[in-house]
N, C-alpha and C positions, 0 to 999 in steps of 0.2 A: 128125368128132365133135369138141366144142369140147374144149380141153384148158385144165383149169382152171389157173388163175394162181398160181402160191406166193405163199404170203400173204407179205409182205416179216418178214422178218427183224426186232426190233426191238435197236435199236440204244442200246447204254450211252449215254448222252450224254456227251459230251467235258468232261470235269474239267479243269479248268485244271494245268496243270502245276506242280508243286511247286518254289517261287522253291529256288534254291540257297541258301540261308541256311547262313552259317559254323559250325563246329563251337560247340557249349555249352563257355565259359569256365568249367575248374572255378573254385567259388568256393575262397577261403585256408581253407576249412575241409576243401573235397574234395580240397585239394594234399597229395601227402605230404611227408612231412619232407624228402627229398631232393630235392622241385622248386623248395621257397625257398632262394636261392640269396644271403647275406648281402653286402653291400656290400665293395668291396674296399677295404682300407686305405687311410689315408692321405687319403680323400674324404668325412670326414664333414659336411666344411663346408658340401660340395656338393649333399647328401644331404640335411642339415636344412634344413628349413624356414625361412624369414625370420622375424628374431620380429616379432611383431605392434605396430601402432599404441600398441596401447593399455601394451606393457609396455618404451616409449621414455620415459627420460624425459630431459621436458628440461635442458640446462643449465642451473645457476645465474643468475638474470639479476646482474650486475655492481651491485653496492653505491653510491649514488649520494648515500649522505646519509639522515636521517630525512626521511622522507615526511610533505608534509601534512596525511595523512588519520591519521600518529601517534595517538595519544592523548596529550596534555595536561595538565596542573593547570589548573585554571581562575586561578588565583595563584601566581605564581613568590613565593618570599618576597626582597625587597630588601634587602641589605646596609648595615646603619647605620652609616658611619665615627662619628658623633660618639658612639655608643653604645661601640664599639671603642675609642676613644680612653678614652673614663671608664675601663671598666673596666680595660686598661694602667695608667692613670694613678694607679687606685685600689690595685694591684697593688703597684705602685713605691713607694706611701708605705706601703703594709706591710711592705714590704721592707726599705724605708728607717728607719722606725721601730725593727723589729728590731735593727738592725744597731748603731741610736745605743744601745739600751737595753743592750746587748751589750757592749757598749765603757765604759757606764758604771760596768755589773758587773764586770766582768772587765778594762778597759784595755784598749789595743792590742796588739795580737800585736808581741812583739819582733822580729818579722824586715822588721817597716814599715820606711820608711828614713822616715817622721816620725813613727814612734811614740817613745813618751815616753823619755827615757835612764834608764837603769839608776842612776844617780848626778846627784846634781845640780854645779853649778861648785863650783869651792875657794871658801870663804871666806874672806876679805881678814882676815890677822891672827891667822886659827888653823893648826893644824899636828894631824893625825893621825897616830898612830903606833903600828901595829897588825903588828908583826914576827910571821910566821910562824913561828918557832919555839916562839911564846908561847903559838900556837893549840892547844885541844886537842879528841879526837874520841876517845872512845871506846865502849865499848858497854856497857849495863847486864845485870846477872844474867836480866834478863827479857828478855831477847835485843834490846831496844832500843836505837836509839845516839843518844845526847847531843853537844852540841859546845858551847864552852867559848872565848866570844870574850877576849881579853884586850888591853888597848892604853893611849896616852894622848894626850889628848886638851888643848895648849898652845898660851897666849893670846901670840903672839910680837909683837904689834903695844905701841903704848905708850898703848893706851887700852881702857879694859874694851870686851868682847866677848861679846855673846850669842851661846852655845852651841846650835844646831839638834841632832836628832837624828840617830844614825848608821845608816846603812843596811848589814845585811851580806848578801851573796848568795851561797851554795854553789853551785857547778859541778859537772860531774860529768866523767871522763874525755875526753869528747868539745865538753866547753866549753860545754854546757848547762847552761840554768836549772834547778835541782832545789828549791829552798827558798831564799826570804827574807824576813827576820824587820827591825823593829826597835827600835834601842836608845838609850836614851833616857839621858843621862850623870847622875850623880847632881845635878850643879851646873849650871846654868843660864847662870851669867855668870861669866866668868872678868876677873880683874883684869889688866893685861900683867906677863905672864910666868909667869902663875898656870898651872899643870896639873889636871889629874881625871884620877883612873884608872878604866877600865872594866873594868868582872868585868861577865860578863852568861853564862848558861846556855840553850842550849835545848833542848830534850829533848819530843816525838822530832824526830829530823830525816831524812831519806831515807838511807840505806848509802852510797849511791852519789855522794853529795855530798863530795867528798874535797879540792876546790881552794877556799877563802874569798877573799871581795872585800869589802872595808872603803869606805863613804864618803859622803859627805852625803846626807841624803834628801834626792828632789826637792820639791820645790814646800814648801821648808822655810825 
């Protein structure tokens, strides 16, 4: 009697085998706080990153002078000597003008060594004779002070002589000029051996003027 066949069995089909693929890297969000594990001391150099290209900067390049590509004037302006020269020169006679119109107001300053003297020479055949004792200075009720020339003035030559005017000059303790005045004698020409007396006042005259100096004007 035929004996029937078992029907075969059907078979799974063979699925490939599943690759060993490594464990899933938690990401830093599924790490807990205790598997970041913070860098040790002392290695942060190591740890940063290079800085980048872009935040190098470069050295200064070296100073070489202005460069051609400068910017310009289109006109330098040129220096005029003869123009320089005028105005100096125009300068100088302002200056110089001043100085003459200065001197013709006012004289040379006394402490010139050719400014003008104080007195002119003796004159040939006269004799001044103006003793300090005779001199007087005193002060007025309005608090003003007067001085009080007195002197004479003798022809010792043996022919008449023209009398010039007298110059007097007050000093002050330190041998300054404070006040000068002049005086003009009553007589003009004296015969030889003739005299003139001088009285002459002036009021005011500076405090401080306390030494007098008797003697020809100049340019007289």
């Amino acid at each position: 009697m035929p004996v029937a066949e078992p029907e075969p069995i059907a078979r799974e089909p063979d699925l490939p085998e599943p690759d060993r693929a490594e464990p899933p890297v938690p990401t830093p969000a599924e790490q807990e706080p205790e598997d970041i594990v913070p860098p040790p001391l002392g290695f942060a150099e190591d740890v940063l990153p290079p800085p980048t290209a872009a935040l190098r900067v470069p050295p200064p390049a070296p100073d070489d002078g202005p460069s051609q590509f400068d910017y310009e004037p289109p006109f330098r302006p040129r220096r005029n000597p003869a123009r320089m020269w005028t105005i100096a020169a125009a300068l100088f006679a302002v200056v110089a003008l001043g100085a003459v119109a200065a001197t013709a107001w006012y004289g040379l300053p006394s402490w010139l060594p050719f400014a003008q003297p104080m007195f002119a020479e003796d004159q040939p055949g006269l004799k001044l004779d103006f003793p300090a004792k005779q001199q007087g200075r005193r002060q007025l009720p309005d608090q003003t002070w007067f001085f009080e020339a007195n002197g004479t003035i003798t022809n010792i030559s043996q022919a008449s002589r023209s009398v010039p005017p007298v110059m007097l000059v007050l000093r002050d303790g330190r041998k300054r000029v404070v006040y000068t005045a002049e005086i003009v004698p009553s007589k003009r020409v004296l015969a030889p051996g003739e005299s003139v007396q001088v009285n002459q006042v002036m009021v005011p005259v500076p405090p401080a003027g306390t030494v007098a100096e008797f003697g020809w004007k100049p340019g007289s």
